[in-house]
C-alpha positions in Angstrom: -5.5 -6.9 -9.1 -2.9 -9.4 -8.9 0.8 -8.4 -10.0 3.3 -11.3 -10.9 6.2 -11.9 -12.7 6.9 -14.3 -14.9 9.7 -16.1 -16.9 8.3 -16.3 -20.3 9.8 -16.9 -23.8 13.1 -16.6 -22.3 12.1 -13.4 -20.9 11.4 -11.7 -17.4 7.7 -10.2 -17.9 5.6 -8.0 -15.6 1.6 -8.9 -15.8 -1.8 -8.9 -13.8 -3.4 -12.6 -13.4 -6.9 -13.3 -12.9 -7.5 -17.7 -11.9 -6.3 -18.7 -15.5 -4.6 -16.3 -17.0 -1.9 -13.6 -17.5 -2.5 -10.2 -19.4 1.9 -9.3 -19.7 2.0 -5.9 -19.1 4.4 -3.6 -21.3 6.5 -2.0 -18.6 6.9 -2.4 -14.2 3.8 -2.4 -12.2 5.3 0.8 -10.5 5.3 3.0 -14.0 2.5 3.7 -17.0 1.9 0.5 -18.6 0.0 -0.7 -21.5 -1.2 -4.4 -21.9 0.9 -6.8 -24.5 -1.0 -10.2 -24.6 -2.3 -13.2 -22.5 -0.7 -16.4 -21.4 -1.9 -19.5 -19.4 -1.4 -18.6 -15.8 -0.9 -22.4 -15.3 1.2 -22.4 -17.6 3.5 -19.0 -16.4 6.6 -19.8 -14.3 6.2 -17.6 -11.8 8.9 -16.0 -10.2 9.5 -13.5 -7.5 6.6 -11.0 -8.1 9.2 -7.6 -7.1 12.6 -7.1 -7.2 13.7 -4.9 -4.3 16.6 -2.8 -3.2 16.2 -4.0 0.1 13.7 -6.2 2.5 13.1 -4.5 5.7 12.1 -6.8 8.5 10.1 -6.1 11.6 10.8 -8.3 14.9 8.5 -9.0 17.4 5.2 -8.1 16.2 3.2 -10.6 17.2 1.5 -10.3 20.5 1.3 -13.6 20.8 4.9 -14.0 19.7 6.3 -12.0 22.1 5.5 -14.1 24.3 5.9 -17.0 22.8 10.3 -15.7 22.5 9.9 -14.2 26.0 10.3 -10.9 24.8 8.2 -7.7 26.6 6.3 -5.9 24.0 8.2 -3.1 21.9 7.4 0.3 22.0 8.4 1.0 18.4 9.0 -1.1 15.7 12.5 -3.0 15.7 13.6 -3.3 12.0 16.3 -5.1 10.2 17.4 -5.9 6.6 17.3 -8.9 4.8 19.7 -8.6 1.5 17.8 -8.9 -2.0 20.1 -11.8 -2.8 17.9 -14.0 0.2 14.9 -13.4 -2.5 13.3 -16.6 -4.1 10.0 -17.2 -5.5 6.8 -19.5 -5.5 8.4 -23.1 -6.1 11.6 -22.1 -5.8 14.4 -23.9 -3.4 15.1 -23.0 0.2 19.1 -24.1 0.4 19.7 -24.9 4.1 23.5 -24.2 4.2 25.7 -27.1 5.1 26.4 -27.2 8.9 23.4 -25.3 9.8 21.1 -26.8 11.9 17.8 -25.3 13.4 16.4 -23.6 10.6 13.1 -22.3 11.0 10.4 -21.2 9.0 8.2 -17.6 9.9 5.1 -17.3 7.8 4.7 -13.4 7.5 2.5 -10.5 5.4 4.7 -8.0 3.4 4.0 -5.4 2.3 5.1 -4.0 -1.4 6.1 -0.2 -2.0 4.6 1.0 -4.8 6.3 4.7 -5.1 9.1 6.6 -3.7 8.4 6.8 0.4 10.0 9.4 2.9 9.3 10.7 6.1 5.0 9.7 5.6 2.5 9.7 7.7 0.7 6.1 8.4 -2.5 7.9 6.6 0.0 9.1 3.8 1.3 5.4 3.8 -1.9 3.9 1.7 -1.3 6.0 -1.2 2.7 4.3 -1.2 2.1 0.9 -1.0 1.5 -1.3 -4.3 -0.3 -4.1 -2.5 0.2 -7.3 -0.5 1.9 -10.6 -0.4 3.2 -13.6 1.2 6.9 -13.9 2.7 8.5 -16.8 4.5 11.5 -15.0 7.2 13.7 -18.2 7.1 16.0 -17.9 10.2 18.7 -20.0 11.7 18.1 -19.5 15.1 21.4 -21.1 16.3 23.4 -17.9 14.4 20.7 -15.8 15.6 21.2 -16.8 19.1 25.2 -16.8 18.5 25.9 -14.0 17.0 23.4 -12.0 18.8 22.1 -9.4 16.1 20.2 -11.1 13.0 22.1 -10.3 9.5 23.4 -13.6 9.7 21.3 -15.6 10.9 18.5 -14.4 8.1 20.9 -13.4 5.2 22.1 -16.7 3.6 20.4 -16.9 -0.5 17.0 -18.5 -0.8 16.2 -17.3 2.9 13.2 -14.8 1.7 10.7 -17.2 -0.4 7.9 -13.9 -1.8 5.0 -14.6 -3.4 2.9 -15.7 -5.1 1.7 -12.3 -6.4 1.4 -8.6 -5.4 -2.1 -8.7 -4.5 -3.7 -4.9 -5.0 -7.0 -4.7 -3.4 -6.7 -5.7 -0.3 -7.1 -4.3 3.6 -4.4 -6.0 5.7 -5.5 -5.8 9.1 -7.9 -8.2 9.9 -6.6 -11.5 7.8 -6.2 -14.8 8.8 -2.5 -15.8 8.4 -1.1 -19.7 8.8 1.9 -21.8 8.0 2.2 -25.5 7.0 4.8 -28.1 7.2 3.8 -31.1 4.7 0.4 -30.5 4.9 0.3 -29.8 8.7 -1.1 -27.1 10.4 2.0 -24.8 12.2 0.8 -21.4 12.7 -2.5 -19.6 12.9 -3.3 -16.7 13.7 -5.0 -12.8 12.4 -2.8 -9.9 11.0 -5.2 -7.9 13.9 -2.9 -9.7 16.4 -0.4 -7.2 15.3 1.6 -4.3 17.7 2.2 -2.5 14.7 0.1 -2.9 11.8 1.3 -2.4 7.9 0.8 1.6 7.6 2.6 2.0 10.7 5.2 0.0 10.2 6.1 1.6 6.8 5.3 5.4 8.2 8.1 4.4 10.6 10.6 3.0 8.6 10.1 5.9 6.4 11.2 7.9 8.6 14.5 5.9 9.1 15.7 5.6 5.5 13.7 5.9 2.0 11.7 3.2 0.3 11.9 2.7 -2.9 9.4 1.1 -5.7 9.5 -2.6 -5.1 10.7 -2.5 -1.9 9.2 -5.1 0.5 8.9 -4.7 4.7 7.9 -7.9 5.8 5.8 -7.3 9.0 6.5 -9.9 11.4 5.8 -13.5 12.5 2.7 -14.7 14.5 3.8 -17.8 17.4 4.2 -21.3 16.3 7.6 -20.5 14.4 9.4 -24.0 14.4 12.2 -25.9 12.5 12.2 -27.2 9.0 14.6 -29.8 7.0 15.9 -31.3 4.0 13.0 -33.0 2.4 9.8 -30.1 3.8 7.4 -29.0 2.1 6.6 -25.4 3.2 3.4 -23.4 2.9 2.9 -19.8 3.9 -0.5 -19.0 3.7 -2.8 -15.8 4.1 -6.4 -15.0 3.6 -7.2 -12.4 0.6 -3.5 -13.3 -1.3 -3.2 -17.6 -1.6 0.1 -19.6 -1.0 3.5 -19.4 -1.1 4.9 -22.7 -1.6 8.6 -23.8 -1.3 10.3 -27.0 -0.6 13.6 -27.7 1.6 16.8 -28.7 0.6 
């Protein structure tokens, strides 16, 4: 099943798409619905498929990565927030502040929180999480480097591109994940490649503060990370879900 939300008839709408269309659903995702009509999926603006209190961010979860930053592999999961305000859609604008230079793009998988989550088990964690989408972790690494912690540098508006949908049915582990810079190939690489993988990641953070329906943790970058400018098109793209696209201003 495939969650979005959509602006339609001047209106912010919950539905379930299938290739072509969208059955609008009367209610959140995360509470008893009942189905309220079809519209064109091509025709559906779609906009950021949740709406979360927060974003929690894992660092460093790559293997591959690691190395890639010159960083030893953590023990445990090292999390940070993102602020909902950094939360744009498929199609949307990435607004690369003025003054900022090396921006970089992080294709990543997030994961969705489908009910209230405290203190579970990674077993427990299935039964919490809603399903699966894309995310892009756009960073400036100069403020990242500068300031030395990472609110900053991955705060600003527009930095959190999610989408295109929640998809439900869907075994994270094992998926092909890759990134694209106007049509070229950036990153490539499995979600297997992971230290942590999804359940554990939101067992843990569980276990740190409470996750609430909608709530995203986006699960890490795998290596190739690399700048992006004014005039890119971005695509963040994983196996199972489709692509997140956003362009670069």
């Amino acid at each position: 099943m495939r969650v979005v939300r959509i602006f339609q008839d001047e209106d912010v709408r919950y539905g379930l798409a299938d290739e072509s269309s969208v059955t609008l659903i009367s209610d959140e995702p995360f509470a008893a619905w009942e189905p309220e009509g079809v519209v064109s999926l091509p025709h559906a603006q779609l906009l950021a498929p949740v709406v979360p209190t927060k974003v929690v961010c894992v660092g460093i979860n790559y293997r591959a990565h690691a190395l890639e930053m010159g960083h030893a592999l953590p023990d445990e999961p090292v999390i940070f927030l993102k602020p909902p305000t950094a939360v744009v859609g498929q199609g949307a604008e990435i607004h690369i502040p003025s003054g900022l230079d090396s921006v970089d793009y992080e294709a990543e998988l997030a994961v969705v929180i489908g009910r209230r989550t405290h203190n579970v088990t990674a077993a427990e964690a299935h039964a919490h999480v809603l399903g699966f989408l894309c995310a892009n972790d756009v960073t400036s690494r100069t403020l990242q480097r500068k300031d030395g912690q990472w609110a900053r540098a991955k705060g600003f508006d527009t930095f959190c591109p999610l989408g295109p949908w929640v998809e439900t049915d869907l075994d994270p582990r094992d998926l092909t994940i890759e990134s694209y810079v106007n049509g070229e190939l950036r990153q490539h690489a499995s979600t297997a490649d992971m230290i942590f993988d999804p359940f554990e990641l939101v067992s843990f953070i569980s276990k740190v503060m409470t996750l609430l329906p909608g709530d995203v943790v986006l699960t890490g970058t795998p290596s190739g990370v690399g700048p992006m400018v004014s005039g890119d098109v971005v695509e963040v793209r994983i196996e199972g879900i489709g692509s997140l696209i956003n362009h670069v201003v």
